[in-house]
N, C-alpha and C positions, 0 to 999 in steps of 0.2 A: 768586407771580408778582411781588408789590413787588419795585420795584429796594434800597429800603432792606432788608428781608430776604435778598434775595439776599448782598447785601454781605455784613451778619451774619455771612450761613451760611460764605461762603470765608473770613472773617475767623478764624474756630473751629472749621473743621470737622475742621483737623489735631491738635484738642485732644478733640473728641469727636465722637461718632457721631451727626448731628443727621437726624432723622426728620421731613419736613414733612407735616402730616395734613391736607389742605383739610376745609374744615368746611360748606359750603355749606348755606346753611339755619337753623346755628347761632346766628349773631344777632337773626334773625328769634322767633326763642325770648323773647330779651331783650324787645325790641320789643312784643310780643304779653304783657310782663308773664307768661310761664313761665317762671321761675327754677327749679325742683326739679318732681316729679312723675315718673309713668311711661313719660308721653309722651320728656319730657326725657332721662330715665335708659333709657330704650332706643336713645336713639340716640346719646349720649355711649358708652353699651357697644358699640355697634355701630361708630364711627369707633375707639375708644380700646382693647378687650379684645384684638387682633391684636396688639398691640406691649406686653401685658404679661407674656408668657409667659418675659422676662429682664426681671431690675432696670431699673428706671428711674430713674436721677436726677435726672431734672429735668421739671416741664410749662412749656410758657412759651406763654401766652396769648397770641394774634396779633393780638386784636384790643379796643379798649378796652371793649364791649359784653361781655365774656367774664369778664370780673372778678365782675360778679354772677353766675358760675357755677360758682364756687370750691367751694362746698360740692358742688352735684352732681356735678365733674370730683373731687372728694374719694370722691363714695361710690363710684366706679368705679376710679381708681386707688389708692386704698387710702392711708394715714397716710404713708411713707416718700419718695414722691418730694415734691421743693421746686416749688412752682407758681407761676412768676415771672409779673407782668404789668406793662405798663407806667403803672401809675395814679399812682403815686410822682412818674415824671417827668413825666408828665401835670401833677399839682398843681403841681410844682414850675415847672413852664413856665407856669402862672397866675399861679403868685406875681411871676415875674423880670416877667409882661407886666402885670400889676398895681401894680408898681414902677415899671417905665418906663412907664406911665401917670399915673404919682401916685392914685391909687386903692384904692394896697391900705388897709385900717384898722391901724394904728397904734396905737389909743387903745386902754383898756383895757377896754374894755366891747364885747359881741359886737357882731360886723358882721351885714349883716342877705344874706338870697340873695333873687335875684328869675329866675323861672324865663322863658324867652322861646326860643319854635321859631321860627322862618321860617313855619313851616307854620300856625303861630296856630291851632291847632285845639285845644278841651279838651282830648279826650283825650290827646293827645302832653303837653301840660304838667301833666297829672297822673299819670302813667308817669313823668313826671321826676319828679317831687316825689315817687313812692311809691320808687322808684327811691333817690333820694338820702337817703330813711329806716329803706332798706333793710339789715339784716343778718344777713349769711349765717350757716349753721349750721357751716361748717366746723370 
């Protein structure tokens, strides 16, 4: 439904056959700190095993929360398709707003992170911090 995906889609889609899978729920996973399990992997096979029945070249993650779910979306679609998401540009749009802030570290010694929700609540800021030490199994 994003107007920035829509774009996307008519931008490419006379280059490939692009399949939109709404995921509703899916984040909520993240969220709730369930990254893998059977909970999990039943219902990635359940949105994702109808469209593996031909090659797939590509997954492309819609949403930034979906990235910690590289390794589950791996055990369902199998080693071969490429699983794009946007975390790359994500960082890289921290860096340039880090820069035009003068903020970013420069110096050679690590910088340090400091975790802060709106919602000030423990457990959201330790779901981030488990979150940002998190690695997948992919």
């Amino acid at each position: 439904k994003e107007e920035k995906f829509q774009h996307l889609r008519q931008q490419f889609e006379s280059q490939a056959e692009i399949i939109p899978i709404p995921c509703s729920g899916l984040m909520e996973f993240v969220e709730q700190g369930i990254l893998r399990g059977s909970q999990l992997g039943n219902y990635l096979f359940d949105k994702l095993s109808p469209y593996l029945k031909v090659p797939v070249d590509a997954v492309v993650l819609g949403c930034t929360h979906y990235a910690f779910l590289r390794g589950a979306i791996r055990q369902i679609v199998g080693r071969s398709p490429e699983i794009l998401d946007g975390s790359t540009g994500v960082a890289m749009q921290l860096r340039r707003r880090l820069e035009a802030a003068g903020t970013r570290n420069t110096g050679a010694g690590r910088g340090e992170v400091v975790f802060e929700n709106s919602l000030d609540e423990p457990e959201i800021l330790e779901l981030s911090r488990a979150l940002f030490a998190y690695e997948d199994e992919e």
